[in-house]
N, C-alpha and C positions, 0 to 999 in steps of 0.2 A: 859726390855731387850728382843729383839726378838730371838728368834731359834739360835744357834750360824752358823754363816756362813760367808762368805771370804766376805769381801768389799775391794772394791781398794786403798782408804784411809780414815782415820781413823784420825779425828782432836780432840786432849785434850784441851776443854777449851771450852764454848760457849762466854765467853765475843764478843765485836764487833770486833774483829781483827779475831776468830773462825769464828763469825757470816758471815764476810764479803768473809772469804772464802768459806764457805761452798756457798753462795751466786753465787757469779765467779764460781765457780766448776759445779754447779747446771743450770746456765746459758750455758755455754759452752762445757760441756762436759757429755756424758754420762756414769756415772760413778757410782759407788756405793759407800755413803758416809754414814760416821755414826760419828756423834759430840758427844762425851761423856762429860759429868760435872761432879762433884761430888755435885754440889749445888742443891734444889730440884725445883729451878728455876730461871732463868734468872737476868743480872740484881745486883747480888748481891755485886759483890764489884768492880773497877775501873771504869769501865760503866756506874755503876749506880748511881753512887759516887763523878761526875768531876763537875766541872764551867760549862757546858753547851754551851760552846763556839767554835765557826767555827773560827781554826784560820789558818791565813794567810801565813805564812812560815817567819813572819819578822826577827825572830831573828835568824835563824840556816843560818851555812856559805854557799854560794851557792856550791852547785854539793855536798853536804855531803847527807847521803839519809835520813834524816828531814827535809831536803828541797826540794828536789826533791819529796818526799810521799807527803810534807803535799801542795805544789801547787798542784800537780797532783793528788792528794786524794778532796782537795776541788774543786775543780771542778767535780769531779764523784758524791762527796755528795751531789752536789748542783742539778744534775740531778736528783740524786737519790731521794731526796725530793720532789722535783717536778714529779717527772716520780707518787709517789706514797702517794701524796695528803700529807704530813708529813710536819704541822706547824713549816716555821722557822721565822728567821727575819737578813736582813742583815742592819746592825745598822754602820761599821766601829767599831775601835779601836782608842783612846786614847792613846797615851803611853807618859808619863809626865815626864820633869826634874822640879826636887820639889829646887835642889841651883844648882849651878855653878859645884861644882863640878861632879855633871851628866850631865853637858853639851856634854863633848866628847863623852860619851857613847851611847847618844843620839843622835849625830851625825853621829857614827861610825853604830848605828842600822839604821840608813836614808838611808844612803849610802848602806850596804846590802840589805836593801827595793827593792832600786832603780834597783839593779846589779840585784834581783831576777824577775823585772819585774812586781812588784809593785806598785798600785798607794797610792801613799803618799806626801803629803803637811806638811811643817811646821806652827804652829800654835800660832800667838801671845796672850799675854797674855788677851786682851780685846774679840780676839776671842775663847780662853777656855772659859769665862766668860760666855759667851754666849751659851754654852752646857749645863752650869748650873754656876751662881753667888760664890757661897761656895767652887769652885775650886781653892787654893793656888798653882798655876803653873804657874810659868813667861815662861815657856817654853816647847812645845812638838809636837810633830806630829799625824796626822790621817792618818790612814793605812782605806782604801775604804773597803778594801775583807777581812772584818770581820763581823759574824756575832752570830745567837743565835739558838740553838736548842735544845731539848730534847735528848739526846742520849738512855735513855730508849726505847722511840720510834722507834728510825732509829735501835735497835738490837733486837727490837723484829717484827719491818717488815721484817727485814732480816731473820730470824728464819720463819717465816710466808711463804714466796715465797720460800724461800730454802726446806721448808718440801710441799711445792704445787709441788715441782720437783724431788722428791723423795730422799731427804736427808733424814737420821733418825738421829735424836735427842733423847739423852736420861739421863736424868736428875736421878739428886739422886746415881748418878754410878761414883765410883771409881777404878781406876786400882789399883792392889795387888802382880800383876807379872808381868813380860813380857817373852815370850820365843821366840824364832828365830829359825822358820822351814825353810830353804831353802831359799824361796824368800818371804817368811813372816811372820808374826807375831802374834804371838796368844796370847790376853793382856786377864789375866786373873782379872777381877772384881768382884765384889761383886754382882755380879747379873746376873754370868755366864762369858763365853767366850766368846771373838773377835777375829775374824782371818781378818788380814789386809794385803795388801801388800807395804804399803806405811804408814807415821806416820806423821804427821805433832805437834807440840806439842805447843799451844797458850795457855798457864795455866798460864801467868800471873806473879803474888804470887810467885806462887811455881813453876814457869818453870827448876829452878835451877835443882829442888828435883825431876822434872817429866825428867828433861833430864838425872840426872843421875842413875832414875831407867828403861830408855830406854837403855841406853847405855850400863851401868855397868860403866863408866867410871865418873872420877869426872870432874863436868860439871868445864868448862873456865871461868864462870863469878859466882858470888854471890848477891843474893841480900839481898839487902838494903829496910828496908821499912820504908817510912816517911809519919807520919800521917799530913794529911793537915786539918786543921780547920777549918771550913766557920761558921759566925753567919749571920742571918736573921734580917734584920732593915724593918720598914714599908715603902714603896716602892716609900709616897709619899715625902718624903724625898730630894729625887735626882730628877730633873727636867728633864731625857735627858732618851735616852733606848743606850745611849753608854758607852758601856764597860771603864772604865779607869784602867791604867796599871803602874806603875812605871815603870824608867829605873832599869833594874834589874842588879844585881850583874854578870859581865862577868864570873867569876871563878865560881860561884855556881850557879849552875844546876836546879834553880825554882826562878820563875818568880817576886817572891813577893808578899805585899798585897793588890788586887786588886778591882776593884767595880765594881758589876758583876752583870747588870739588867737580871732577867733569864727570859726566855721564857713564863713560867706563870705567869709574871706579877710580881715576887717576887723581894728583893734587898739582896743582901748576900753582904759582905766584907769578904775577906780573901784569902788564906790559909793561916798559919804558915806552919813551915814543921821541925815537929821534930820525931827523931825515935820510932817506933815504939816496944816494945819489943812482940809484938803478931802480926803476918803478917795479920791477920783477926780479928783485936780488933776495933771494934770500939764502944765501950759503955764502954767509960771513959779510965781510965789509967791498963792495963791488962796487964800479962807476960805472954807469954808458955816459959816454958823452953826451949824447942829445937830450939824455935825464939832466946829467950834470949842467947844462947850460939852460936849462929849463929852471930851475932851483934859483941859479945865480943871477939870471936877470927878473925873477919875480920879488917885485917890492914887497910882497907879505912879510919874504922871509926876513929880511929888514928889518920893518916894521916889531914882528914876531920877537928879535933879538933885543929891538932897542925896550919895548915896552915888557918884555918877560924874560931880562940879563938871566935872576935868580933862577928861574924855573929852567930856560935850556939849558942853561950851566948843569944844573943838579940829572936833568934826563940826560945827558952825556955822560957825567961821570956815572950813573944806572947802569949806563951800557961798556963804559970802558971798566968801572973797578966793580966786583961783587960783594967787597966790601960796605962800601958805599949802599950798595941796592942790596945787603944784608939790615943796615941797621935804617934804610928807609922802611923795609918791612915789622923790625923791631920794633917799630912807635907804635903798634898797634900789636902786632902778636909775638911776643917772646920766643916763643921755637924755631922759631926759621932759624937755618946756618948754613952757611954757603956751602959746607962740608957733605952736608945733605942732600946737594942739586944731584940728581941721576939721568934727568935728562933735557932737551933743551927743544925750543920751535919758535915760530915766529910767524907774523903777516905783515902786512905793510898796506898801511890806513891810505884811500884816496879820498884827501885832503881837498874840496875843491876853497879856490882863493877870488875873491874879484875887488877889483883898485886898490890892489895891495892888504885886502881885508882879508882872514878865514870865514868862510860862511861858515853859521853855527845850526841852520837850518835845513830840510831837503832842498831839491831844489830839480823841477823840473820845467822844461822850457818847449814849446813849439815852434817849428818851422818848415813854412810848407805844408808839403805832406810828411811832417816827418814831429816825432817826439824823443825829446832827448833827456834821459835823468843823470844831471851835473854833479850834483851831493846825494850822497848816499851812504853817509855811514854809518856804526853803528846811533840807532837800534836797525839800522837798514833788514839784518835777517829777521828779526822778529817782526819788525810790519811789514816783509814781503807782499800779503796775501792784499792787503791792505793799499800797499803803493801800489800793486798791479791795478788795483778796483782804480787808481789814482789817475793811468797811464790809460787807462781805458774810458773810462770818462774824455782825456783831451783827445782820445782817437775818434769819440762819437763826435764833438766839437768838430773835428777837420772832414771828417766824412757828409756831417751836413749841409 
């Protein structure tokens, strides 16, 4: 931590949504900026943890701003890669009806394809085949502006050009106070003081916890954290480098399980997506208590149980039998067998919740001096560039 001194703002959280503003800020403005973590480096969990995948904006309703970020965020990332040599691959999407009864939904997601200015084709059955044989799909469409990257990469060249322009970044540091002088902010951490005049708060996990020791107030939304599951199959498996996707449940809030050629060459299936009771568990089945009591007194999760018995049921057994999440991946691609998995990973989705609802949208909020992003998940990496342009617009709003 350096010398304690006033900086203009002050971002919690290096993840890519951090990253990407410090980036913007760094670019456009001269400013003094200082990113605080508490991790002791980059990287560590949502970031570094996802599918790997550039997506398209196909499923979120047009003018919601999941759709607006993530068209206008991919296209920033796609320069951005470019601008700065960062391996991608634009491969298209898949997204498959496996019976009849996903026909409409498949439909109904074409159609918002089309409305958001997407190029998308319906897909017959002989030409799935053709992506790869072992495809069980009489029906689905290809979405063109889909593709594959690293996101480890794309947040740690952002970290890289942000501190070439005089950001400071500082790992290993958590906040322990906050105090409010006037027209700023003195965040006391564990490796000294911060005087800020402006707070931006991108933590993710814990944005909940980081805005209501900003505020003093109890934060608007709660999160929810859902551990997603991916296993690793050998690569040469799958004939194609295109992502496949089911039509996904319209009422719940993740995607499905999906087949996800990654960037290195690898083949992962999955996520499941079941609670988590540790916001930062990922090495097996973990409690913190303060997660665990967190879980248990939020009505979503309730609500979530009573109105989707069938669906958590089925993501639970995903995650306890392989069986089970063998022949959920068979409804659509034959090859899969559980005998095949070689390797395993995981991340864990911060879910945010308000009156017992899941928000299905971003969701950023002011206060003060201070900007907070509540919901943020996927497409969160892909409109990074985007939500940042997002978080800085309401920072010009509080500065005037």
């Amino acid at each position: 931590m350096p010398p304690p001194m006033e900086y203009d703002i002050a971002i919690i959280g290096s993840g890519i949504i951090g990253g990407a503003l410090a980036y913007k800020l760094s670019q456009k403005y001269q400013l003094k900026v200082v990113v605080i973590d508490k991790e002791k480096k980059p990287n560590q969990h949502q970031t570094g943890r996802n599918s790997g995948i550039i997506h398209s904006g196909v499923y979120y309703p047009k003018n919601s701003l999941k759709s607006k970020n993530c068209i206008n965020g991919y296209k920033q990332l796609i320069q951005f890669l470019e601008e700065n040599n960062i391996t991608y691959k634009i491969t298209g999407k898949l997204i498959a009806a496996a019976n009849e009864n996903e026909f409409s939904e498949l439909n109904r997601l074409f159609e918002n394809a089309q409305s958001v200015g997407l190029d998308v084709q319906y897909l017959t059955k002989k030409k799935i085949h053709k992506i790869d044989p072992n495809l069980k799909i009489p029906r689905g469409f290809y979405v063109e502006e889909t593709g594959l990257v690293d996101y480890s990469q794309v947040l740690n060249k952002l970290i890289d050009v942000s501190s070439d322009n005089s950001v400071y970044f500082t790992f290993g540091t958590y906040i322990n106070e906050v105090e409010k002088n006037g027209n700023s902010y003195t965040l006391g951490t564990n490796r000294g003081s911060v005087q800020t005049k402006y707070v931006v708060n991108c933590a993710g996990l814990q944005c909940d916890r980081v805005y209501e020791l900003l505020t003093g107030q109890n934060s608007p939304v709660r999160i929810l954290p859902f551990k997603g599951e991916y296993f690793e199959i050998s690569p040469d498996l799958y004939q194609s480098d295109i992502p496949v996707y089911p039509v996904p449940n319209p009422d719940f809030p993740f995607l499905g399980v999906h087949l996800t050629p990654m960037i290195d060459g690898s083949l992962k299936v999955g996520p499941n997506a079941v609670l988590s009771f540790d916001r930062e568990g990922y090495d097996g089945f973990e409690i913190k208590i303060a997660d665990a009591l967190d879980i248990v007194s939020n009505k979503a999760i309730y609500k979530l149980i009573k109105n989707y018995k069938a669906t958590v049921l089925k993501e639970m057994l995903k995650q306890k039998s392989k069986s089970f999440f063998e022949k959920k991946v068979k409804k659509y691609w034959s090859r899969f067998n559980i005998s095949e998995i070689n390797g395993y990973s995981c991340g864990i989705r911060a879910q945010a919740t308000e009156n017992g609802e899941l928000l299905s949208d971003f969701r950023i909020e002011t206060f003060d001096r201070q900007v907070h992003v509540l919901n943020a998940p996927s497409p969160a990496a892909t409109s990074c560039l985007a939500i940042a342009d997002t978080i800085v617009e309401r920072l010009n709003r509080l500065i005037k």
